[in-house]
Every structure is written in structure tokens, then in C-alpha cells.
C-alpha positions as CSV (number, residue, x, y, z in Angstrom):
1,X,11.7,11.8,-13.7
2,X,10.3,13.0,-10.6
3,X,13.2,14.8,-8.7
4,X,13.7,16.4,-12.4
5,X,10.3,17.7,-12.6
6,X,10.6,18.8,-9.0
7,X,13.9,20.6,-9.6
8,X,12.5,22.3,-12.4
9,X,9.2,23.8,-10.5
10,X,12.2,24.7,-7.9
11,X,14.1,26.5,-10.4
12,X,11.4,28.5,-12.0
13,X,9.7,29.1,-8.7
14,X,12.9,30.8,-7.3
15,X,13.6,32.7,-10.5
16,X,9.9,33.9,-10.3
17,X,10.5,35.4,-6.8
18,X,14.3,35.9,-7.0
19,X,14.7,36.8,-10.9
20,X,15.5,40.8,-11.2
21,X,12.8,42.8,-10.7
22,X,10.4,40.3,-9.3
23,X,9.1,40.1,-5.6
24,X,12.9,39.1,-4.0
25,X,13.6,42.6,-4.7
26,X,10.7,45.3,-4.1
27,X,8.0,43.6,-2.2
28,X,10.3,44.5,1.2
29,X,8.3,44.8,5.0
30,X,9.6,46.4,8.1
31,X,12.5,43.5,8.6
32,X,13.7,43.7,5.4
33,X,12.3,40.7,4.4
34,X,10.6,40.4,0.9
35,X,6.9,39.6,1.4
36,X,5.0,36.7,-0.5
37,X,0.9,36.3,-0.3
38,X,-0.4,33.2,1.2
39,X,-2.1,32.4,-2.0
40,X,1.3,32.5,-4.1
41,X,2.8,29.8,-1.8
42,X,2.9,26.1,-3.0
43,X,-0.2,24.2,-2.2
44,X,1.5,22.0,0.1
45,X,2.7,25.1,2.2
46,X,-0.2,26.7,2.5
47,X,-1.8,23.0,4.0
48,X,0.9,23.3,6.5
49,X,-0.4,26.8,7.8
50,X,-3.7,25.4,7.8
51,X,-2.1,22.9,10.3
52,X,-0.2,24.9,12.3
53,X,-3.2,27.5,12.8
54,X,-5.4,24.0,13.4
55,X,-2.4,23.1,15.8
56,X,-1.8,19.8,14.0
57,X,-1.9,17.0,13.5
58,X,1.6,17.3,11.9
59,X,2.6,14.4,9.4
60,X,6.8,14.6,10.6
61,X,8.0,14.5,14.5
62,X,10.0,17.1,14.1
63,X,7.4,19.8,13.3
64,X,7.1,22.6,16.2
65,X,10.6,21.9,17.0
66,X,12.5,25.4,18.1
67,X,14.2,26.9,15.1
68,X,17.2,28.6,16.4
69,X,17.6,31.6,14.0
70,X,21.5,30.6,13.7
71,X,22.1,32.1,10.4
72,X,20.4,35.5,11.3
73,X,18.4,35.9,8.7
74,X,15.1,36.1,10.3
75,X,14.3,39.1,12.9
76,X,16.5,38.3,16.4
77,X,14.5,37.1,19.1
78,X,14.5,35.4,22.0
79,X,15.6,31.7,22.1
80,X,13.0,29.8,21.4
81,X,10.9,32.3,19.8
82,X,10.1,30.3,16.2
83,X,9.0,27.3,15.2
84,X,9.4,25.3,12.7
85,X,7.4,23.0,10.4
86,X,7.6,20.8,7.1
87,X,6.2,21.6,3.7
88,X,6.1,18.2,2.2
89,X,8.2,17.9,-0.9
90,X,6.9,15.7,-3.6
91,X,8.9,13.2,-4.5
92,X,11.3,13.9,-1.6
93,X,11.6,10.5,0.5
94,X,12.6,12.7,3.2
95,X,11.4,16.7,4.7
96,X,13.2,18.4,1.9
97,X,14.4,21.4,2.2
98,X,11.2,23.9,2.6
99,X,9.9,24.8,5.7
100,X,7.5,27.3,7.4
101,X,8.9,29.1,10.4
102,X,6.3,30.3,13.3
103,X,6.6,33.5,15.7
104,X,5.0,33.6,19.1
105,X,3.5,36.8,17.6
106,X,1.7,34.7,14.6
107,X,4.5,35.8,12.0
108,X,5.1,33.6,9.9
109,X,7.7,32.4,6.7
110,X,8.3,30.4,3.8
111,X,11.8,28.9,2.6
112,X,12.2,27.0,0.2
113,X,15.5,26.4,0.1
114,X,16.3,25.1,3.7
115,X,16.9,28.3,5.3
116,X,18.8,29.9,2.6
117,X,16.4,32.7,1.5
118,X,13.1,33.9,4.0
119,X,9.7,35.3,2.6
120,X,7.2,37.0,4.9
121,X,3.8,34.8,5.0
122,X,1.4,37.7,4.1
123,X,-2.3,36.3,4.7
124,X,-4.1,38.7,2.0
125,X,-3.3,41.4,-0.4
126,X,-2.3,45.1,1.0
């Protein structure tokens, strides 16, 4: 019952932000990224920024590990530039699949989806 209600908020909130003409495809920054207000993310997400801004503590040991960029898919930098950290799942009895990445410069973003698709963390409205 659980993982079906979470796979359902998963589903509609990617087809809110992926869907055609939603964010996925006009709300685009500098890196070609689309952008997504800190006050549209999940709860749970936006408790992990609170942490990572408040420097912990963080509730998995892996949080703050590097996050090596593999795929490409956020800006390049330098190896060891970003950070990453868990948004807890509910129902999950493991990290799930979203995460926040960090930047040395303080930019941050959301996946849901275990790396598969990046929003820019925007802290207000433009």
C-alpha cells in the first residue's frame, strides 16, 4: 500500500515537472538545466537543505560523500567538486533514489530519480 502510494506521488510529481509544457521544458538557467523553487521541492528535500546549510547532523553515512558527475549531466567540474546527500523516501527501507547534490559554490540540485533527471535548487522566486 505504501510503495503504491509512493509510486504514485512519484509519477504525478515527474509528470508535473516533466509533462509537456511544464517546468522540465521552459524554466531553463545558464547550464541548461531546468530550474525548480525550493518551495516546490518535497518536504523531506527541502529538510535535507536545511541540514546541509546547518552542516548536519545527517541521518545516512553516506551523506557528503563526493558525487562523481559520471553521467555528465550536471556542469563539469573538478573531481570532487559536489556532494551528495539523501532525501529520505517514505516507505523506502533503504536511501531511495532522490538525492540533493552540493557545489563548492553553494549550487545546489534535486533528483528524484537517482541521477536520471537534475533540477536547479532555486532558493526564491525570480
Amino acid at each position: 500500500m505504501v510503495r503504491r502510494l509512493l509510486l504514485t506521488f512519484l509519477t504525478l510529481f515527474l509528470a508535473a515537472f516533466c509533462g509537456p509544457g511544464q517546468a522540465w521544458e521552459r524554466n531553463f538557467v545558464g547550464d541548461d538545466l531546468p530550474a525548480i523553487n525550493q518551495a516546490e521541492l518535497p518536504p523531506q528535500a527541502r529538510e535535507t537543505l536545511r541540514l546541509i546549510t546547518e552542516g548536519g547532523p545527517f541521518p545516512y553515512p553516506r551523506d557528503g560523500i563526493p558525487f562523481g558527475n559520471y553521467e555528465k549531466r550536471l556542469p563539469l567540474r573538478p573531481r570532487n567538486y559536489y556532494r551528495e546527500y539523501t532525501v529520505p523516501t517514505l516507505g523506502e527501507r533503504n536511501r531511495g533514489a532522490r538525492r540533493i547534490i552540493s557545489g563548492d559554490r553553494g549550487e545546489r540540485y534535486y533528483t528524484p530519480d537517482h541521477y536520471r533527471h537534475f533540477w536547479r535548487i532555486q532558493s526564491h522566486q525570480p
